[in-house]
C-alpha positions in Angstrom: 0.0 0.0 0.0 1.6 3.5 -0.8 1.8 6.2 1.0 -1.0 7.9 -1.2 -3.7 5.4 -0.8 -2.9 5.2 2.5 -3.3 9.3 2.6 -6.6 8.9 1.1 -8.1 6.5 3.3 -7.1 8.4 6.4 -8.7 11.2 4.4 -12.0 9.5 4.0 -12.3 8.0 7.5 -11.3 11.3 9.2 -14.3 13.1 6.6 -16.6 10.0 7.9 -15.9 10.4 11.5 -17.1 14.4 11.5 -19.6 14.2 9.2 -21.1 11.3 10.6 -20.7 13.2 14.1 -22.3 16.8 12.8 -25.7 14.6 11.5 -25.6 12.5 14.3 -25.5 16.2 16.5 -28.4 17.0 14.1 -30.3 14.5 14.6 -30.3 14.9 18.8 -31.4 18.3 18.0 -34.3 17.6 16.1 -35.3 16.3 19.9 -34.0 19.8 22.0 -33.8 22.9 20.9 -31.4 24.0 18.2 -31.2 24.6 14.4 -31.5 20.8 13.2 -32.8 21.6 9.9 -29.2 23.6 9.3 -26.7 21.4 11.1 -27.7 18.6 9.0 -27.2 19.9 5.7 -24.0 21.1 7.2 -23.1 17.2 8.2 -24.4 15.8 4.8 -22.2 18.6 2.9 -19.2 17.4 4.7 -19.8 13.9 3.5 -20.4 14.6 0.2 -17.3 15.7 -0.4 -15.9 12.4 -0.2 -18.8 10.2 -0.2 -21.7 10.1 -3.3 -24.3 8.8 -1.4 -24.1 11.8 1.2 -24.3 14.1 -2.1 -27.2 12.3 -3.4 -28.7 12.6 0.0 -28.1 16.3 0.0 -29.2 16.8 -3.2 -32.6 15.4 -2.4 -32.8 17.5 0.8 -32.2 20.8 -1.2 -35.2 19.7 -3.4 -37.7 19.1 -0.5 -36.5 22.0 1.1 -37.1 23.8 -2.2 -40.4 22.2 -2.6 -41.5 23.1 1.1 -40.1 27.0 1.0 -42.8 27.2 -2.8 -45.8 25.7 -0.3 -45.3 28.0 2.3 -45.0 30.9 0.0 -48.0 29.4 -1.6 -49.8 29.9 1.2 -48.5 33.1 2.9 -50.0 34.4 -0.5 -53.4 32.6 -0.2 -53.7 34.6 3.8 -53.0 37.6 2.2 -55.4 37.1 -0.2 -58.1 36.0 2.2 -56.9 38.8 4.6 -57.7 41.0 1.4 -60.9 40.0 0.5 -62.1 39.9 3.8 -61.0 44.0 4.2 -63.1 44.5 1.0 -66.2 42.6 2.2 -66.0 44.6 5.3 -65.8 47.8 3.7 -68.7 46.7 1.3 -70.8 46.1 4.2 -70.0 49.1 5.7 -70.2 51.3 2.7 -74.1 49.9 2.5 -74.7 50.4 5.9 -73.6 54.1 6.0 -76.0 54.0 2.7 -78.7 52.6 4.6 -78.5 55.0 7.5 -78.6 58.1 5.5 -81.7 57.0 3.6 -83.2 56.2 6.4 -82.3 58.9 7.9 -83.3 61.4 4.7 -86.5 59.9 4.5 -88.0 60.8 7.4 
């Protein structure tokens, strides 16, 4: 074995151990509070710089997370919207009530 390959394996076993440590921290704080949904990314980005698996793992989690940040735009629009249509049905109303009071009150 040269001293290369031997280089290389140290390599990827040293990138294993603190990847493999910064997901498995992760993954405790998915259980107490702390930023889980960034330190995993962060473990997964380590590994995938030696291992394809770990790159294909992240890959995927950038898509859902991609996915996820369209749906909750999606719906931050759809509140505004219903936040908007309720200000203009409440103005309606009160438009035809002010209406309603002045010729009611006109009339007699």
């Amino acid at each position: 074995m040269t001293s290369e390959i031997l280089y290389k394996q140290i390599k990827r076993v040293i990138i294993f151990l603190i990847g493999s440590s910064v997901v498995l921290v992760g993954c405790i704080l998915f259980f107490t509070p702390g930023p889980a949904i960034v330190v995993i990314p962060i473990g997964l980005a380590i590994l995938a710089t030696e291992f394809i698996w770990a790159k294909k793992l992240l890959d995927k989690f950038k898509e859902k997370t991609l996915t996820f940040s369209k749906s909750a735009k999606d719906v931050i629009n759809i509140n505004k919207l219903k936040k908007e249509i309720k200000l203009k049905a409440i103005g309606f109303v009160a438009f035809f009530v002010v209406l309603i009071s002045l010729y009611l009150y006109f009339k007699n």
